[in-house]
C-alpha positions as CSV (number, residue, x, y, z in Angstrom):
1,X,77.1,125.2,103.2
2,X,74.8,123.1,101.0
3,X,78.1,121.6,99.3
4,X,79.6,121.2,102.5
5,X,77.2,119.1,103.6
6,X,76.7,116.9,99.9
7,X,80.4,116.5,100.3
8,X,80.3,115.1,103.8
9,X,77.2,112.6,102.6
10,X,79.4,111.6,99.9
11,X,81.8,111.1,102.3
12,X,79.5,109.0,104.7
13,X,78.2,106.7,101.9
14,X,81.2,106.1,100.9
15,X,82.0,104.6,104.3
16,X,78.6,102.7,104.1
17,X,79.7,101.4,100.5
18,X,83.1,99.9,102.4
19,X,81.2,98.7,105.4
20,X,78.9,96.6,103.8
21,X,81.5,95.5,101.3
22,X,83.3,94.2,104.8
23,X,80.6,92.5,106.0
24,X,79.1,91.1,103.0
25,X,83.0,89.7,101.8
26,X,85.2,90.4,104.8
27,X,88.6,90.8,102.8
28,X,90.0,93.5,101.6
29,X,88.8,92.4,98.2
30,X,85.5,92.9,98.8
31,X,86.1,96.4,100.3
32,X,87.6,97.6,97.4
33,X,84.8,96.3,95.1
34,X,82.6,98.2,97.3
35,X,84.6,101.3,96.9
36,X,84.1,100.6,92.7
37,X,80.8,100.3,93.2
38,X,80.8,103.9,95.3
39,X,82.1,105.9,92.4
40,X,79.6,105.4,89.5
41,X,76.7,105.6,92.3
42,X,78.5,108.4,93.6
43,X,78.1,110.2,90.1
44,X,74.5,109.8,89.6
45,X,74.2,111.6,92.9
46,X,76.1,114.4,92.2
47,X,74.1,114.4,88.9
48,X,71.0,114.6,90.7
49,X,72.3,117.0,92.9
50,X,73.3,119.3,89.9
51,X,70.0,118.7,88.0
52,X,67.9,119.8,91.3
53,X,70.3,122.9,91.3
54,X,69.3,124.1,87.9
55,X,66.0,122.8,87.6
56,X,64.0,123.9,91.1
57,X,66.8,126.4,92.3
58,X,67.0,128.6,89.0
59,X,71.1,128.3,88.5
60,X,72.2,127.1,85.3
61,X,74.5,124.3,83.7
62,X,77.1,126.8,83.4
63,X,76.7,127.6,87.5
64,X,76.2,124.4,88.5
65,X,78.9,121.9,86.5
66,X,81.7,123.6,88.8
67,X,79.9,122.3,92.2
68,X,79.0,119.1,90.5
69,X,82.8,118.7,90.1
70,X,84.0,119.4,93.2
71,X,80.9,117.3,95.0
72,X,82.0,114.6,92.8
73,X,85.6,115.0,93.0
74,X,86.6,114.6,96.8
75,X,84.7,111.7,98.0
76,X,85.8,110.0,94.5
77,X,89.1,111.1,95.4
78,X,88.9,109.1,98.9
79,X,87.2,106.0,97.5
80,X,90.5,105.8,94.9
81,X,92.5,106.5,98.2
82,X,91.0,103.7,100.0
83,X,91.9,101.3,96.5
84,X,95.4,102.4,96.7
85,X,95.9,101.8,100.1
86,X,94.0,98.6,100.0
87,X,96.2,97.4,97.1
88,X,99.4,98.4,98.7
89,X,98.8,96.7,101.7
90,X,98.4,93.0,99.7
């Protein structure tokens, strides 16, 4: 449940990330900066999310470097989505 729910934050700051980029640029050009910027503050997340996992909940690197994939891996997956589409429709 707990990736679940990291994956659907992920998913909601990444939606943050493209807002702002809209309002702060309002073209698609600034979106997809936005949705750069997502993926390496994305990553730190995840890291932190992994490094809480084996420090205070006892798992260890081994354990934890499979979530930190997949927690990493589908909002990144969307933000690259959102480029593509973004770049396709100019």
């Amino acid at each position: 449940m707990h990736v679940f729910l990291v994956i659907v934050a992920g998913l909601m700051l990444l939606g943050v990330f493209t807002l702002l980029g809209w309002l702060w640029g309002a073209s698609s050009m600034a979106v997809a900066l936005a949705a750069k910027a997502f993926v390496p503050a994305w990553l730190l997340i995840a890291a932190a999310n992994m490094w809480v996992g084996v420090t205070h909940a006892g798992y260890s690197v081994r354990e934890e470097l499979p979530i930190l994939l997949i927690v990493f891996a589908l909002p990144a997956a969307l933000a690259a989505g959102v480029l593509w589409w973004l770049a396709r429709g100019s």
